[in-house]
C-alpha positions as CSV (number, residue, x, y, z in Angstrom):
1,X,-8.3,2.7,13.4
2,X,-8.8,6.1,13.6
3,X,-9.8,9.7,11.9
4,X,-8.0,12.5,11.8
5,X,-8.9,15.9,9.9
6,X,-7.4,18.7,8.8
7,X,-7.7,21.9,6.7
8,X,-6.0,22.1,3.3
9,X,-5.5,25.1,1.1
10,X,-5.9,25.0,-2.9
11,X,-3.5,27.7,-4.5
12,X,-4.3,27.3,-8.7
13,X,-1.2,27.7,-10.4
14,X,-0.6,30.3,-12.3
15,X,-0.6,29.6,-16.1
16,X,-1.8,26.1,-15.4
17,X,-5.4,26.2,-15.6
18,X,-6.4,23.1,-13.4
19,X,-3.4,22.2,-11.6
20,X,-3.7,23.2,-7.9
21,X,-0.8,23.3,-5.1
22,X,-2.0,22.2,-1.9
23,X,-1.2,23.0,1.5
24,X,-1.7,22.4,5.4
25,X,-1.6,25.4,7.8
26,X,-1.2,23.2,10.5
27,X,1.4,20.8,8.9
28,X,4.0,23.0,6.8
29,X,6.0,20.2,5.7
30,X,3.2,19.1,3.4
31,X,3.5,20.8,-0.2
32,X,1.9,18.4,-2.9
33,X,-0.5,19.5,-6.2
34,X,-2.6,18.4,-8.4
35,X,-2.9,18.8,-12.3
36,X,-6.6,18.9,-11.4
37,X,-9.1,20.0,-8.1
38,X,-9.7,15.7,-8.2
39,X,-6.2,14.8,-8.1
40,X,-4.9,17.9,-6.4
41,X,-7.7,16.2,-3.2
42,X,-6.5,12.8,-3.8
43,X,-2.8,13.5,-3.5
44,X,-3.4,16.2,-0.4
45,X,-5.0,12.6,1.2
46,X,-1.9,10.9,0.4
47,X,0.6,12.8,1.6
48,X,-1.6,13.5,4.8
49,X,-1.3,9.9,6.0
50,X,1.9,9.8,5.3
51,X,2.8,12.8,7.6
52,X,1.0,11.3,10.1
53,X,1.8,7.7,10.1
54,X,5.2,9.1,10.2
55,X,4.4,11.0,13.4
56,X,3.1,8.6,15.3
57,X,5.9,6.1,14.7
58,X,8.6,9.0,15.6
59,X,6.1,8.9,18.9
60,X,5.7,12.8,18.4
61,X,2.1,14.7,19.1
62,X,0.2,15.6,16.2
63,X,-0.5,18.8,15.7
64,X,-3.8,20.4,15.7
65,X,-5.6,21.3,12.7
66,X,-5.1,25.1,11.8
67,X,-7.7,26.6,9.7
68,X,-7.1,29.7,8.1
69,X,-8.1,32.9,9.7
70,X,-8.4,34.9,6.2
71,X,-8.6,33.3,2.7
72,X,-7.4,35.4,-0.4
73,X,-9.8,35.4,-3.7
74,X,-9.6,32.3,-5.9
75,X,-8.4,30.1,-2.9
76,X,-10.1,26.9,-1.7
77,X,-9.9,25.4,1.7
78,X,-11.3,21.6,2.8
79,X,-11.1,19.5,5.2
80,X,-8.8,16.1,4.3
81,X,-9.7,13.5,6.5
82,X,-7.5,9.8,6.8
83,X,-8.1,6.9,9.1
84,X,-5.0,5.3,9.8
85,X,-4.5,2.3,12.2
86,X,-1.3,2.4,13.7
87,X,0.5,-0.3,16.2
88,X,3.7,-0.3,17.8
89,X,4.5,-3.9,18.5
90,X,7.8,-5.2,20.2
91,X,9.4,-8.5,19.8
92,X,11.8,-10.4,22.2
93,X,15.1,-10.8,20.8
94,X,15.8,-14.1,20.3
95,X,19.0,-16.1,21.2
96,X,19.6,-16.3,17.1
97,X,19.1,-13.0,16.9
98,X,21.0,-11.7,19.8
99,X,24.0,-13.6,18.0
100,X,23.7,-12.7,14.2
101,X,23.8,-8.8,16.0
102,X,26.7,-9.5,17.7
């Protein structure tokens, strides 16, 4: 298993007192939110491990974590940190298999 960290922005909504829209610098593909700071966390987790589970199984390098060099007023950054245990394993093809395939 193992850690990885990485720096999330909290945008509030405008005209939705609570909700938040999170982002990762380093990880643009990751846009979730949150109708509150606590969920708004918990879903910037989520979709975290998912981005990099995904990653690792497309075998690609993960990038590293971007903070921001300048945050605007009413922003929030934090770190999100996931363990994820990841293993590739390989299995002989079997004769049955080989065949149903073919």
């Amino acid at each position: 298993m193992k850690l990885y960290k990485y720096t999330a922005i909290f945008i509030p909504e405008k005209g939705k007192k609570g909700t938040y829209n999170v982002t990762f610098p380093a990880l643009p593909e990751i846009v979730t939110f949150g109708d509150s700071l606590h969920e708004a966390r918990y879903m910037a987790q989520d979709a975290l491990e998912l981005v990099i589970l995904s990653l690792l199984e497309d075998g690609k390098t993960l990038p590293k974590d971007k903070a921001p060099h300048k945050i605007t007023k009413g922003l929030l950054t934090e770190e999100i940190l996931v363990t994820i245990s990841h293993e590739v394993k390989t299995t002989p093809l079997t004769k049955d298999v080989k065949t149903a395939f073919a």
